[in-house]
C-alpha positions as CSV (number, residue, x, y, z in Angstrom):
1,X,15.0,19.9,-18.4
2,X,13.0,19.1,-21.4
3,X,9.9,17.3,-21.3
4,X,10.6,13.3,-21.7
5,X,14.3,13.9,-20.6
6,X,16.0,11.3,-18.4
7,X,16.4,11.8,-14.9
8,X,18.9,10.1,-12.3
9,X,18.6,9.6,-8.9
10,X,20.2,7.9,-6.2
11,X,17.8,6.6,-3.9
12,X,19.1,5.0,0.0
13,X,16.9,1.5,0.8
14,X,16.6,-0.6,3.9
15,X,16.1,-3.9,3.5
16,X,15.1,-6.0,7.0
17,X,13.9,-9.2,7.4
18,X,10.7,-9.0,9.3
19,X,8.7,-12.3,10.1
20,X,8.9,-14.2,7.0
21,X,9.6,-11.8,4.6
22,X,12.1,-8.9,3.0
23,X,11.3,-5.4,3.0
24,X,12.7,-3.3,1.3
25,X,12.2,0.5,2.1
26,X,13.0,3.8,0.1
27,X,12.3,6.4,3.9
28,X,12.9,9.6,1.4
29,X,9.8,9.1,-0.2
30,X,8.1,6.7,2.1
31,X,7.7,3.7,-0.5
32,X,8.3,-0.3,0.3
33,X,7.4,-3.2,-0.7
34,X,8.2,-6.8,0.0
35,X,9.6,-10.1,-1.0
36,X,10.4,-13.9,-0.5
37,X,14.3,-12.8,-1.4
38,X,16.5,-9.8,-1.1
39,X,16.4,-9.4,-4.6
40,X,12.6,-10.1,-5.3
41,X,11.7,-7.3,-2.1
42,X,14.3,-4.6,-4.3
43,X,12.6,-5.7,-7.8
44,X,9.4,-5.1,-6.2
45,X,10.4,-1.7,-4.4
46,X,11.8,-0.8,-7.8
47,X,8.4,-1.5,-9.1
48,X,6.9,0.5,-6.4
49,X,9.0,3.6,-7.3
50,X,8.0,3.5,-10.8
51,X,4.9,3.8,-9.9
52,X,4.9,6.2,-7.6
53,X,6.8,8.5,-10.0
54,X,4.2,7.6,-13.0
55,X,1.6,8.9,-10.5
56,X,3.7,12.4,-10.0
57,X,4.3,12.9,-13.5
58,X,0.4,12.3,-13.9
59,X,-0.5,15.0,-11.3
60,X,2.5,17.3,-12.1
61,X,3.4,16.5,-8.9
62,X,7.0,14.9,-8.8
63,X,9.7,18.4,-7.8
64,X,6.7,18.5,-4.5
65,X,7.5,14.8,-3.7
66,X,11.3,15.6,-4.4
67,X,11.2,18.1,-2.1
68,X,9.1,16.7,1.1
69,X,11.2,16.8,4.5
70,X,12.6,13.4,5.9
């Protein structure tokens, strides 16, 4: 892949109603985040993700969190 090419991935999330709020959780890469709504917990986990994969690309990092066991 060239450098700033696209990637696509398909990602499984759990969303559970815990208390008085959504969660939303991405297991393969251990991310979540939370919301008032459905919608507003997967916006924010979306938000997480991004993050987290801005961080990888920082440290070089993101084939090593690709590739962590379940």
């Amino acid at each position: 892949m060239k450098p700033g090419g696209a990637w696509k991935l398909t990602l499984e999330i759990e969303t559970t109603w815990e208390g008085r709020t959504w969660v939303a959780t991405c297991h393969a890469l251990n991310v979540s985040s939370h919301g008032s709504t459905k919608k507003e917990s997967h916006e924010m986990l979306r938000e997480a993700l991004e993050g987290f994969f801005e961080d990888c690309i920082e440290h070089g990092t993101p084939w090593a969190a690709l590739s962590k066991p379940a």
